[in-house]
N, C-alpha and C positions, 0 to 999 in steps of 0.2 A: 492566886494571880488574878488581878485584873487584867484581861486582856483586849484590843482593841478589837472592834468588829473586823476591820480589814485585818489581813494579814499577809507575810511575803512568800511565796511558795516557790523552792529554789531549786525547781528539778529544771525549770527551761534553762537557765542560766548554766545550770550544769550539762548539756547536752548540746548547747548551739556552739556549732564551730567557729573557730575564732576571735570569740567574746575577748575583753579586752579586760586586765584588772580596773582600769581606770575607769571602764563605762559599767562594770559592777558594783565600785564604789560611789558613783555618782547615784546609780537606782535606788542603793540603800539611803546614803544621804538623803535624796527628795524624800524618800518612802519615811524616814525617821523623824524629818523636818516636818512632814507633812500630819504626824501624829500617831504611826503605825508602832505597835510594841512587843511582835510578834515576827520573827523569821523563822521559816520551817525549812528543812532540808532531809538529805539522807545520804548513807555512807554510797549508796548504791547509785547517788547523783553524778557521777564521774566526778567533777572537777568543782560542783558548786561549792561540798563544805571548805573547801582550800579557800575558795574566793572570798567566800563569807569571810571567815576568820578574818584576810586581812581589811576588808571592808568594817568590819567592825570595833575594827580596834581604836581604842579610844572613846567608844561608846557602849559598851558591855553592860554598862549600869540601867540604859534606856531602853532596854530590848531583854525579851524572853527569849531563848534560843530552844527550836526542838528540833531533835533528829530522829533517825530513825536506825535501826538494825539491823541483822539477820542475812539481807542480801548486799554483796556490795557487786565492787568493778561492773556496775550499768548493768544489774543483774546478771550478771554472768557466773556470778558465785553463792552458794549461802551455805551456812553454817549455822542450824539451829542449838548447837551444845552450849551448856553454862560457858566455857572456856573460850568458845568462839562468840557468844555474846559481848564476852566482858572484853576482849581481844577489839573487836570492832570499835566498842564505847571507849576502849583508849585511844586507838587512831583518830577518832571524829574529836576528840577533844583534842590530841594533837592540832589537826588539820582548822579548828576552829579557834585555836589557839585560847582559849580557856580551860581552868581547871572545873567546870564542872555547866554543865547545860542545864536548863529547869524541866524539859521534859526530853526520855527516850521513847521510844516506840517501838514494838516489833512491826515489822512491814510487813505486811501482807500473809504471815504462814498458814497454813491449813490448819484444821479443826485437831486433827491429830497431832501435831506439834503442839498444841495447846495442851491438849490432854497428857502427853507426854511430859510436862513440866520443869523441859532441861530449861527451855530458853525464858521461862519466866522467872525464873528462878537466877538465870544471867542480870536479868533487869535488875530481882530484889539485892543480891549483891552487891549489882553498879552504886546504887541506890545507899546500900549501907557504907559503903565506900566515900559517899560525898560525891559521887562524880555525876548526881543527877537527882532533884529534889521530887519529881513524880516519874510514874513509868505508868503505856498506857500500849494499846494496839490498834495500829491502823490498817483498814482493811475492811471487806464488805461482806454481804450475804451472811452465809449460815454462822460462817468462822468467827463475825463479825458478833453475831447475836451471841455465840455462845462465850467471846471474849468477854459480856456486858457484861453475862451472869454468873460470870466463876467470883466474883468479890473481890479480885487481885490488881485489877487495874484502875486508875484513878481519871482516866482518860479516853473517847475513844475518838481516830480521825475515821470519815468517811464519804463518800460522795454522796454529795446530794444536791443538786442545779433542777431544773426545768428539764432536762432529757434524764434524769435518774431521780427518780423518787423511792426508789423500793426500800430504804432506809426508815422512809416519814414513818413505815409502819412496821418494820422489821426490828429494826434498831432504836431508831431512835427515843419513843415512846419510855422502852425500859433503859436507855440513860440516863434520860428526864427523872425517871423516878430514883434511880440510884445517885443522883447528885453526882452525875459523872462530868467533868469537862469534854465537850463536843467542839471537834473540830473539823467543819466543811471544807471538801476538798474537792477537784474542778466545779467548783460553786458556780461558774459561767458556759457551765458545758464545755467550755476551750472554745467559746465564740466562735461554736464551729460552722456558723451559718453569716458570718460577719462578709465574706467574700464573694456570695453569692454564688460559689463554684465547691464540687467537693474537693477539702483541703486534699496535697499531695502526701503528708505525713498519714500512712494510714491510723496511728495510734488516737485519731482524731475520727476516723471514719463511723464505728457506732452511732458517735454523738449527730453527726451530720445525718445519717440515714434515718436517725430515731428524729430529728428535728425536721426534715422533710415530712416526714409523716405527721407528726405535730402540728405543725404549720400555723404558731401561735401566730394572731395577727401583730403584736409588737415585734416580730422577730423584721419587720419589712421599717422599722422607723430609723432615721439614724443611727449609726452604728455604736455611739456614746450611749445613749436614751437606752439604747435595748436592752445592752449588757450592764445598763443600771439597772435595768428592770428586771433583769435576770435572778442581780446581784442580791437584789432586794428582796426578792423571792427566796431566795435562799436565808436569806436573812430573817425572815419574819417565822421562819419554823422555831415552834416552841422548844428550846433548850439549844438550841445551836449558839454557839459562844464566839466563836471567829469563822473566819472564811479565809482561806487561803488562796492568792490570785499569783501565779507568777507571769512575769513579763520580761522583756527586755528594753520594752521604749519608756523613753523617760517623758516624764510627765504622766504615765497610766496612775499611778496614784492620787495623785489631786485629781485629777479627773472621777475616778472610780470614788473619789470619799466627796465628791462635788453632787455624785448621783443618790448618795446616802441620805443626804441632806434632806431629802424628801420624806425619810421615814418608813416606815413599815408599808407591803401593801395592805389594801385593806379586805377585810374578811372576804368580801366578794371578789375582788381581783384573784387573791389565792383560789378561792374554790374554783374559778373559771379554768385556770391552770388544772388545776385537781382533775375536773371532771373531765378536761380532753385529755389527760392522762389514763383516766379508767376507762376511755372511748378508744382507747388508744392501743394501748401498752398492752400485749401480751408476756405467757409465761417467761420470753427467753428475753424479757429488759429489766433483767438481774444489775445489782451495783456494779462499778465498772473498776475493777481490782487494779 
């Protein structure tokens, strides 16, 4: 897969009350118009993979679809067994109204579910089935490292922004070497410092509390410019392949690939980042699962 550096990450859309089909299919439209060839979701999005599917249709051919497993109904359920794997990967393809997505993913499970080998084994099935051309695991820390190194997976998703680095050196390194496809996840922190106030959504709070204490000086420029600079940062780690941003306003895509246009930061930009992170960051700014 070639894939684009932006990507559409579809857990907000899944979660925000109210959303509309039509303003879900308009985001995708810009997002697809605008060059993007990557839509990520999961069964565990409430309502996103339904919306996708009918957003998508009609353009199947222009777009990588990934999802993910294991947990659904907004986390409220999981099902690590071969049979509950394979169970979910039917529904998601139901719901995304395709016979088959290019990537699944287990979401998030602990190091012992790995070890146990029911649910990777769900994937390699899905997989022989047609119903998905890679399987891969997304998720952070130890579970994250040890998904790299078992040989089984051809992908891995993970956080990594300006408020979570613990990846650059945990993970990421040995994807690089394993010629793994890497896929960045809240790549912008969730621009948790855009409003000047700590967000109401606590699922944002970390990022906010770790970014106060950060106190990069670009976090104070307009709110465009930063979360380019964010974006970019994220982007310039070696081996990272997309980045995954969801939203619900339209127009954030031309915008976000308007900030790209700049290019990589440069050696020195990152390391400034770096080193207020190791000023920074103690043991408990673990990846944020």
């Amino acid at each position: 897969m070639r894939v684009s550096a932006l990507g559409f990450g579809g857990a907000e859309i899944g979660f925000t009350p109210g959303i509309t089909q039509g303003q879900v299919t308009a985001l995708i439209t810009a997002a697809l118009d605008a060059g993007l060839n990557v839509v990520d979701t999961a069964a565990a999005y409430q309502t996103s993979e339904a919306l996708l599917g009918v957003a998508l249709q009609g353009r199947r051919s222009e777009v990588f679809i990934f999802t993910k497993c294991g947990a659904t109904e907004g986390f409220t359920r999981y099902d690590w067994s071969t049979e509950g794997i394979l169970s979910h990967i039917g529904e998601s393809l139901r719901r995304l109204r395709t016979d088959y997505v290019d990537l699944v993913q287990l979401h998030s499970c602990d190091a012992a579910t790995l070890r146990q080998g029911d649910a990777i084994l769900g994937l390699q099935r899905a997989r022989e089935k047609g119903w998905t051309r890679y399987i891969g695991y997304s998720g952070d820390g130890e579970a994250a490292r040890l998904a790299v190194t078992m040989g089984v997976f051809d992908t891995l998703q993970t956080s990594i922004s300006i408020a979570d680095q613990e990846a650059l050196e945990l993970t990421l390194p040995l994807a690089r070497e394993r010629q793994m496809g890497v896929i960045a996840k809240r790549p912008i922190a969730n621009a948790a410092w855009r409003t000047g106030r700590k967000p109401k959504d606590p699922y944002h709070h970390v990022y906010w509390e770790r970014l106060q204490k950060l106190d990069y000086p670009f976090l104070a420029w307009e709110v465009d410019a930063a979360v380019g600079y964010a974006l970019r940062f994220t982007l310039s780690q070696p081996g990272v392949h997309t980045a995954i941003v969801g939203t619900t306003q339209p127009g954030r895509w031309e915008s976000n690939a308007r900030q790209l246009l700049a290019g990589p930061l440069s050696e020195a930009e990152i390391a400034a980042i770096r080193e207020r992170w190791h000023a920074v960051a103690d043991a408990s700014w673990v990846g944020q699962v």
